[in-house]
N, C-alpha and C positions, 0 to 999 in steps of 0.2 A: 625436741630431744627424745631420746627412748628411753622407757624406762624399762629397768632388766630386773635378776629378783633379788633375790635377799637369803641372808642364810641366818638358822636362829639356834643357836645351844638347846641340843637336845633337851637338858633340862626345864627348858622355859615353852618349850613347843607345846605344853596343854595350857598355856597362859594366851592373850588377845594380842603378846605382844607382833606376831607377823601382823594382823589387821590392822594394830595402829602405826606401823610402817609403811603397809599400802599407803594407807589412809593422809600420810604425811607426804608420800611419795609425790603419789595424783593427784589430792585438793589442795595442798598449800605448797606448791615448789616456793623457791626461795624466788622474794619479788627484781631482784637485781638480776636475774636471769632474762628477765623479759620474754619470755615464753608465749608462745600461741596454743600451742596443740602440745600435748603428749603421747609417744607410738608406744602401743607396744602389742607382742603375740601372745597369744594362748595356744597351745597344743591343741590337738581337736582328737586324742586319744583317752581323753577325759572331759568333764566340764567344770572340774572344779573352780580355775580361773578364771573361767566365762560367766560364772557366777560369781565372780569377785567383781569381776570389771563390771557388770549390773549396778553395783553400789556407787560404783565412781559415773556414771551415765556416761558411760565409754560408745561410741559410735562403732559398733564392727561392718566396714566397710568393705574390707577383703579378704579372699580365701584365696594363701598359697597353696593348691594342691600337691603333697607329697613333697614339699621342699624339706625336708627333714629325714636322716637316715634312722631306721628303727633304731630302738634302744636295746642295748644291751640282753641278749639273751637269758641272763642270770640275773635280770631287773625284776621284781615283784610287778605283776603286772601287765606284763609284756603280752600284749596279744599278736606280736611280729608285721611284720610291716613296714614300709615309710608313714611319716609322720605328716599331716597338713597342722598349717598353721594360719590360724585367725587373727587376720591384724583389725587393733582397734587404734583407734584416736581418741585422746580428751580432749576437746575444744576449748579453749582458756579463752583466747578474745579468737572470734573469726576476723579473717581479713579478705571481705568483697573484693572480686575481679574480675573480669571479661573473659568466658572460657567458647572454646571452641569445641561444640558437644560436635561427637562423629556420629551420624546419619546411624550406624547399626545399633546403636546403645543411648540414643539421645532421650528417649522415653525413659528408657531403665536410671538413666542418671537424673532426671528432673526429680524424680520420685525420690531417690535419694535425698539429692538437696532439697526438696519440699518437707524430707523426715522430721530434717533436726532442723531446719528452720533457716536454713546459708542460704545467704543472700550470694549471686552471684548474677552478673549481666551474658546471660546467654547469645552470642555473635555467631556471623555468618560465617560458614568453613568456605574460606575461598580459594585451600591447596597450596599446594607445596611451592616454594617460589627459590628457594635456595638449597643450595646441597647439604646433605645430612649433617650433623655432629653430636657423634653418642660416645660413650665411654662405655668399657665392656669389666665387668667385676666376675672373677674367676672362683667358685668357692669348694676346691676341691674333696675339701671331706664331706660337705653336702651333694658332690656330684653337681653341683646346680652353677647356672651362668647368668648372670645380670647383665643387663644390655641397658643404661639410664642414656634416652633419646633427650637433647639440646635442641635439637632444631632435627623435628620433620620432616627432610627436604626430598626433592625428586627422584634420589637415587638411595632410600630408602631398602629397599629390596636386593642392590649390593652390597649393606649394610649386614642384613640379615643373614645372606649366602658365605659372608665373608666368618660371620660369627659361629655359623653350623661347620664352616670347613676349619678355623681353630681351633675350636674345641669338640672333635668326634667321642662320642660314647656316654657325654653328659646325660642325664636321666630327667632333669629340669634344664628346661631356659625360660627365663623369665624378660618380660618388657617392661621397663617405665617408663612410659608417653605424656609430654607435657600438654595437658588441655588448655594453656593457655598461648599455647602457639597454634598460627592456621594450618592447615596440612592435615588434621588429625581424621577427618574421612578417609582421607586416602592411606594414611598410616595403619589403622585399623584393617583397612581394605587389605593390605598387602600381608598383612602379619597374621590377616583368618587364610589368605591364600596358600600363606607358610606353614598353617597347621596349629597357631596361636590360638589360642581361644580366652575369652573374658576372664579377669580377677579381679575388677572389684575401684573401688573408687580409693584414692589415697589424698584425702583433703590437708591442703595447706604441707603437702609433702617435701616441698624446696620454697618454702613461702606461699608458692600457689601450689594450686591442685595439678593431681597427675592420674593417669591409668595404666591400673596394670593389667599386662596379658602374660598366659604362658603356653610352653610346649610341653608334654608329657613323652619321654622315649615310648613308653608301654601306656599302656591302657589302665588308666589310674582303678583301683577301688576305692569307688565312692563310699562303697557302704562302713567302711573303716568309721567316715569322717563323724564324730560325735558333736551336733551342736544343740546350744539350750535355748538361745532368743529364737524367737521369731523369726524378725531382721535378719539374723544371719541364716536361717532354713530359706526365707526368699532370695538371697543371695547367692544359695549353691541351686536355685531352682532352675535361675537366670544363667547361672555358669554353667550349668546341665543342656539346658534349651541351646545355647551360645553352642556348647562342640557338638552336639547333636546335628545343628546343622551346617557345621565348616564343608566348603567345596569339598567334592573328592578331589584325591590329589593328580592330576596331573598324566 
């Protein structure tokens, strides 16, 4: 589930009451839910809530760059811009599976799951065996396009074409690649050749894990992105290194 925010009467906002709202949000969901993980974003034009998610031992796993349209000109604060967003995970119970790490980023992913301690049986990518099936999510006040890949498969790269010729002038397109399907080397392969470049690991994202990539129309500024952990500065180091070296195009 995701968790979104909260809103508090002006009156009571010099009180603890938003902290112990987190706090009930993220360590004690309701147990009839049966929950594994909880998602949620942080803006990365501040780190206020990156220091929140600190407290709850939230996992920031990815960086959507610039998926967010600036805020408001007459907002306090406003340094103009798009906005990137840090996605984190709470881990409630993990649930081990057999993933299929792709050859570009299998290093960077181990380390990952070596972080927080996920148990997962790492297998052989043996490729793509059947034809694609993804669902495509439209978000047009973000400007941005979600592509959620099913199945991998060899026509992949028609997938992709078919996605950039529907929606011309989007400013984001985003992937989510399921690593527990085989195909995901060559899925990767095709989507750096499209200009895709690494976001980041999304654990237990549709029960199993998944990976995201995306495309920038323009040339992102990195230097906007404000982050506070560690974790998430080697995260945008690896995202930095990833489009640095995408083929030239074509």
């Amino acid at each position: 589930m995701e968790a979104g925010g909260w809103i508090v009467l002006p009156s009571y906002r010099n009180s603890t009451l938003a902290m112990r709202l987190a706090q009930k949000i993220h360590m004690d969901p309701p147990a009839h839910l049966g929950l594994n993980a909880i998602f949620g974003q942080c803006v990365c034009d501040h780190v206020i809530t990156q220091k929140m998610g600190e407290k709850f031992n939230t996992f920031y796993c990815a960086l959507e760059v610039e998926a967010m349209p600036s805020r408001p000109k007459d907002k306090a604060g406003n340094s103009g811009g798009r906005i990137s967003l840090l996605d984190g995970i709470i881990i409630i119970h993990d649930a081990p599976h057999g993933v299929h790490l792709p050859s570009q980023y299998a290093g960077m992913l181990r380390e990952m799951y070596a972080s927080r301690g996920l148990s997962r049986e790492f297998r052989d990518d043996t490729g793509p065996t059947a034809a694609c099936a993804c669902s495509v999510q439209n978000m047009d006040t973000a400007s941005l396009v979600k592509m959620t890949v099913h199945e991998p498969g060899i026509d992949f790269c028609a997938q992709l074409e078919r996605m950039a010729r529907d929606f011309p002038g989007r400013h984001v397109f985003q992937l989510v690649l399921p690593l527990w399907r085989p195909g995901m080397t060559h899925a990767v392969d095709t989507a750096r050749q499209a200009g895709f470049f690494l976001g980041g690991l999304l654990p237990l994202w549709d029960g199993k894990d998944a990976l995201l990539m995306q495309k920038i129309a323009t040339s992102p500024d990195f230097s906007k992105i404000q982050l506070h952990h560690r974790e998430s500065q080697s995260l945008l180091d690896w995202i930095l290194a990833d489009r640095a070296s995408l083929p030239s195009p074509a």
